[in-house]
C-alpha positions as CSV (number, residue, x, y, z in Angstrom):
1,X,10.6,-1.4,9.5
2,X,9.0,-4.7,10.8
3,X,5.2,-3.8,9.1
4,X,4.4,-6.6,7.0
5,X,0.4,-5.7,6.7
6,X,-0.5,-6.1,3.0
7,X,1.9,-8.9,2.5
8,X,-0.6,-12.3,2.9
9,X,1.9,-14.9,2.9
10,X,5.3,-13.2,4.7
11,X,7.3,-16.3,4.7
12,X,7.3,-16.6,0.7
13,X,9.6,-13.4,0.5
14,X,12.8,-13.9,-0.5
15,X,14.3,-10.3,0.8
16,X,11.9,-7.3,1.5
17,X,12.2,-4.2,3.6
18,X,9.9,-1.0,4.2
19,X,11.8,1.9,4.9
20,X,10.7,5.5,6.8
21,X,11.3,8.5,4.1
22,X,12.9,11.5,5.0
23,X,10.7,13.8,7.3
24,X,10.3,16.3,4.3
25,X,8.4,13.8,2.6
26,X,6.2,12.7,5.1
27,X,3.6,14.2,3.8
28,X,3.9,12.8,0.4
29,X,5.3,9.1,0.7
30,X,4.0,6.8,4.0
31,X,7.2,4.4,3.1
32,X,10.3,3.1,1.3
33,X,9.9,-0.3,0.1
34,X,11.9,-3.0,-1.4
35,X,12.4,-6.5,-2.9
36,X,15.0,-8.8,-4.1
37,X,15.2,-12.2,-5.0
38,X,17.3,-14.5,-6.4
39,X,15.5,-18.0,-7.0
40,X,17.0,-21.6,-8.1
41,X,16.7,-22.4,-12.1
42,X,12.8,-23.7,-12.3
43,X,12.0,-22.4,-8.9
44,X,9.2,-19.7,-8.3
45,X,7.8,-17.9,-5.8
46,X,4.3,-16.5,-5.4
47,X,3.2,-13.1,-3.9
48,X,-0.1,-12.9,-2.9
49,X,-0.4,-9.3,-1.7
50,X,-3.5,-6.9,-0.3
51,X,-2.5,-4.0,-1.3
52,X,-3.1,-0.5,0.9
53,X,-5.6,1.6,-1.2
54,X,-3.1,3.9,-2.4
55,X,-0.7,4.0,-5.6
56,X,2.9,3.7,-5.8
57,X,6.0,4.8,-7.5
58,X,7.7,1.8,-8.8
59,X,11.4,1.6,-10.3
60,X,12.6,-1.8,-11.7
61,X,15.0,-2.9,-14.3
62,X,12.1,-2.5,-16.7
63,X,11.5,1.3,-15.9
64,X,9.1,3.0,-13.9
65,X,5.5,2.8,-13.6
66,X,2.5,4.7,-11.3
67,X,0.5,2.0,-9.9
68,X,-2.6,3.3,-9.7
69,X,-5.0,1.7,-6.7
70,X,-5.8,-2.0,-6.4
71,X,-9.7,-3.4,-6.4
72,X,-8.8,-6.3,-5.2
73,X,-6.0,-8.9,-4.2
74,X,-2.7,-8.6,-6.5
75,X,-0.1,-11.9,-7.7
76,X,2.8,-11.8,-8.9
77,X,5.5,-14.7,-10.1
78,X,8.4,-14.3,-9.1
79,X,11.4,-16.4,-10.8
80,X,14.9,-16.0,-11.9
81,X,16.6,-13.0,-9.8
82,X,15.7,-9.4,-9.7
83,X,14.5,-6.5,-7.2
84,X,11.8,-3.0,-7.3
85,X,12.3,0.1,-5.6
86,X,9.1,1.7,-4.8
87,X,7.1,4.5,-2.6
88,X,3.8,3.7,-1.6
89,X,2.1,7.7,-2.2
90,X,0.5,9.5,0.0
91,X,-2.9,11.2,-1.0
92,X,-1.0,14.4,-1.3
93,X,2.5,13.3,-2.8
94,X,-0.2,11.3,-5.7
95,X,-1.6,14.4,-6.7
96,X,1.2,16.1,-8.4
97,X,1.5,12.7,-10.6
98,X,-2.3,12.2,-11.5
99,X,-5.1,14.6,-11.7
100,X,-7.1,11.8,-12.3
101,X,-6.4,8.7,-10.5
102,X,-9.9,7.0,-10.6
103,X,-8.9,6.5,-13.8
104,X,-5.6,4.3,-12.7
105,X,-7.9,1.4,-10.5
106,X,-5.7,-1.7,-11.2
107,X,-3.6,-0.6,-14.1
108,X,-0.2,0.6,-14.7
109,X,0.9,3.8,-16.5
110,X,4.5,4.2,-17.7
111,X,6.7,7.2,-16.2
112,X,9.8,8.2,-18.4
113,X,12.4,8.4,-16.0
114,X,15.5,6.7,-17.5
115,X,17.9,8.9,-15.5
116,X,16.0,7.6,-12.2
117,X,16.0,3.7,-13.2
118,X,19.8,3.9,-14.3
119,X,21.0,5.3,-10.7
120,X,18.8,3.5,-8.4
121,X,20.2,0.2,-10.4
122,X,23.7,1.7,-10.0
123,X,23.1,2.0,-6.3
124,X,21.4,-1.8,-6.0
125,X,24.3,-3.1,-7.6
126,X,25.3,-3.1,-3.9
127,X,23.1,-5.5,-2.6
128,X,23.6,-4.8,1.1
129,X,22.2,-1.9,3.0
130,X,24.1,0.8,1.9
131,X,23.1,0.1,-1.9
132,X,19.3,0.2,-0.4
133,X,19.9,3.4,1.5
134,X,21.6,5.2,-1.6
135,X,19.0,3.9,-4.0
136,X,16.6,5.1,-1.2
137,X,18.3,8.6,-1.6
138,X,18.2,8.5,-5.2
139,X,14.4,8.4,-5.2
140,X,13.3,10.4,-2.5
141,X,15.6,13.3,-4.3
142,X,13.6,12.5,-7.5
143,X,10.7,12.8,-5.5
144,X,11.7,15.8,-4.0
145,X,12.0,17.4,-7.2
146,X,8.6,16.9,-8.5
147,X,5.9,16.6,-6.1
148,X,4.6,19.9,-5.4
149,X,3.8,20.7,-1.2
150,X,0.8,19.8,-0.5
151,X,-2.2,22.1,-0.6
152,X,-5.0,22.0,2.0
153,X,-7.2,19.3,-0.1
154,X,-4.3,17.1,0.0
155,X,-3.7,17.8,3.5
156,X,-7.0,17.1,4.2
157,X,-7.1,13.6,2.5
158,X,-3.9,12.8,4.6
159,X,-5.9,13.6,7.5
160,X,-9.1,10.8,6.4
161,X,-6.3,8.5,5.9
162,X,-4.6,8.6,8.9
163,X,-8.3,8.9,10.5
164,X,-9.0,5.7,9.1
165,X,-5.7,3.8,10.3
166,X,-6.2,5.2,13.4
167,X,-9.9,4.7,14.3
168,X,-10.4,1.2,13.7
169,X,-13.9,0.4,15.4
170,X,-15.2,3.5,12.9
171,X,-16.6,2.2,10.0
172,X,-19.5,4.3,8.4
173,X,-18.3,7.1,6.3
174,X,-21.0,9.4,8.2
175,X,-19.1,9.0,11.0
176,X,-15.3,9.6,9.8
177,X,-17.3,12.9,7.5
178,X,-18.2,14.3,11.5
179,X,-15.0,13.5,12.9
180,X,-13.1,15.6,10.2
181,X,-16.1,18.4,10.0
182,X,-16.7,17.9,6.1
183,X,-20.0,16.7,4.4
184,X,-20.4,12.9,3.5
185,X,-19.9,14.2,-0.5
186,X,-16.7,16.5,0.5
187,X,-15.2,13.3,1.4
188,X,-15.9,11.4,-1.8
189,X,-14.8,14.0,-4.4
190,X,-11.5,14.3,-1.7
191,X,-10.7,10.4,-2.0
192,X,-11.8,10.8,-5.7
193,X,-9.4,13.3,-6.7
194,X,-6.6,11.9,-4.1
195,X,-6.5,8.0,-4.0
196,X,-9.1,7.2,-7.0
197,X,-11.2,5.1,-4.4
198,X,-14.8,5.5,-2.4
199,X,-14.2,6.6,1.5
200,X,-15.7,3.2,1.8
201,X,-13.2,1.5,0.1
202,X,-10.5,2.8,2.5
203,X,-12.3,1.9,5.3
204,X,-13.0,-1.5,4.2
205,X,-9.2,-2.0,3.0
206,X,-7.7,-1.1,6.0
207,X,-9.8,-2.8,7.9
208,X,-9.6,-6.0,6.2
209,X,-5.4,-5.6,6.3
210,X,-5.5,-5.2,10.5
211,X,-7.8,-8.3,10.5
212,X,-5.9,-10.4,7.7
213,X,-2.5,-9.2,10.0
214,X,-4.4,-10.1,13.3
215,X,-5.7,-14.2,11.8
216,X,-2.1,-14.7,10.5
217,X,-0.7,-13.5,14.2
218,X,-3.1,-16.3,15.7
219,X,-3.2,-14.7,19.1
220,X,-7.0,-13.8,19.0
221,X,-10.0,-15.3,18.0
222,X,-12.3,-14.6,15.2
223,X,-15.4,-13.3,17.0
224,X,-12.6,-11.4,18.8
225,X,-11.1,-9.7,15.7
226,X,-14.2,-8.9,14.2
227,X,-15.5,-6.9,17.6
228,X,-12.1,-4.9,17.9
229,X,-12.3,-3.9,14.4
230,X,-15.6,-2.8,14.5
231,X,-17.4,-5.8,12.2
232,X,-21.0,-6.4,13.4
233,X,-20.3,-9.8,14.0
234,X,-17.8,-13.2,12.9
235,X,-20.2,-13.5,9.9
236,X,-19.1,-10.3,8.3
237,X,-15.9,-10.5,8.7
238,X,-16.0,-13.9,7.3
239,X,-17.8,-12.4,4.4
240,X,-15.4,-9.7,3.6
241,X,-12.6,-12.3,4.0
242,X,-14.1,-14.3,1.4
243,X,-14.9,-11.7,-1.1
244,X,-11.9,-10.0,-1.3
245,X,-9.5,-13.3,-0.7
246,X,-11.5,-15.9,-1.7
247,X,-11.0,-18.0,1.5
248,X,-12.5,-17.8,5.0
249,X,-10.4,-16.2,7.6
250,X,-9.9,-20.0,9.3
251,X,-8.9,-21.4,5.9
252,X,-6.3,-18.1,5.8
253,X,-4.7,-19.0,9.5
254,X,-4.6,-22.7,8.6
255,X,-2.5,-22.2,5.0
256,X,-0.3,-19.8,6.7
């Protein structure tokens, strides 16, 4: 997969690569996706990344930790060598691994796995493709094995999220609640109790990725990209920009 939305500065990736999952777990995990680096003595790279407003399963030498959903823009050093396995969750696949994942906004909570961080290491100690695709296999099986089908709730959140990839110039959560038939508070305690954020904060998220994706591209203007994505006008998207970034959208296409 080619999708690099999320990722602010794609250049500064050493390795990295998004991967389909099996078609039984569709519903539970959007993607694959993995990094590896190996950086010079004193060398280190920074990853400046807008996360989607989901949580993911993440497997590294360390172990394995549930990243619960992000509030804002996330950094990370990188330095020495090194590589992480993860699945980016789907509102359904999340629920069978919190009940609660309000409760995981920016933070981390430890999963003992040992048997799953000891194989997929075994599998990336081939570094080419075939290592990814067997460590790749390794979690999705785990995965398999302890994420319950999803019920209709889950289904249902799975639905608002695709809604909201979909329907970009739809904004208001009144709106997306009448598209999917379901009252404006049936579709908070849904992305409550499946992705730990407000309907608003998925629709803001989303939005802001396509637009950070679209400044970075350079093919379109500002006032442009803010009409397409359904912003009232430059000024708000500058706005958003700014409060979730902390640089204008011209400052963003200028340093990348």
């Amino acid at each position: 997969m080619t999708d690099t939305r999320g990722i602010l500065f794609p250049s500064r990736l050493p390795t990295f690569h998004r991967e389909h999952p099996p078609k039984a777990l569709e519903p539970l995990v959007r993607w694959f996706w993995h990094p590896r680096w190996q950086l010079a003595p004193g060398q280190a790279s920074r990853q400046e990344i807008l996360p989607f407003p989901a949580s993911n399963l993440v497997v590294s030498p360390d172990g394995v930790v549930l990243a619960g959903p992000t509030t804002r823009v996330a950094h990370r050093e990188l330095s020495g060598s090194g590589w992480a396995l993860g699945a980016l969750l789907r509102p359904a696949g999340l629920a069978s691994l919190s009940t609660e994942p309000w409760r995981l906004r920016d933070r981390e909570e430890p999963i003992h796995a040992p048997e799953l961080t000891a194989r997929v290491s075994e599998a990336l100690e081939d570094e080419g493709e075939e290592g990814r695709r067997q460590a790749i296999e390794v979690m999705a099986t785990w995965l398999t094995q302890r994420l319950a089908p999803p019920d209709a709730a889950g289904l249902a959140a799975n639905e608002f999220e695709d809604l909201v990839a979909r329907e970009r110039t739809v904004v208001r959560v009144d709106q997306l609640a009448q598209l999917l038939g379901v009252s404006v508070r049936t579709l908070q305690r849904l992305t409550r109790r499946h992705v730990g954020l407000t309907p608003l904060a998925l629709v803001r998220r989303y939005r802001l990725q396509e637009a950070a994706q679209r400044v970075r591209d350079g093919e379109a203007g500002l006032a442009e990209i803010a009409a397409e994505l359904g912003y009232v006008d430059q000024s708000h998207l500058t706005a958003d920009f700014r409060e979730m970034l902390g640089l204008t959208p011209a400052s963003y296409r200028r340093s990348v």
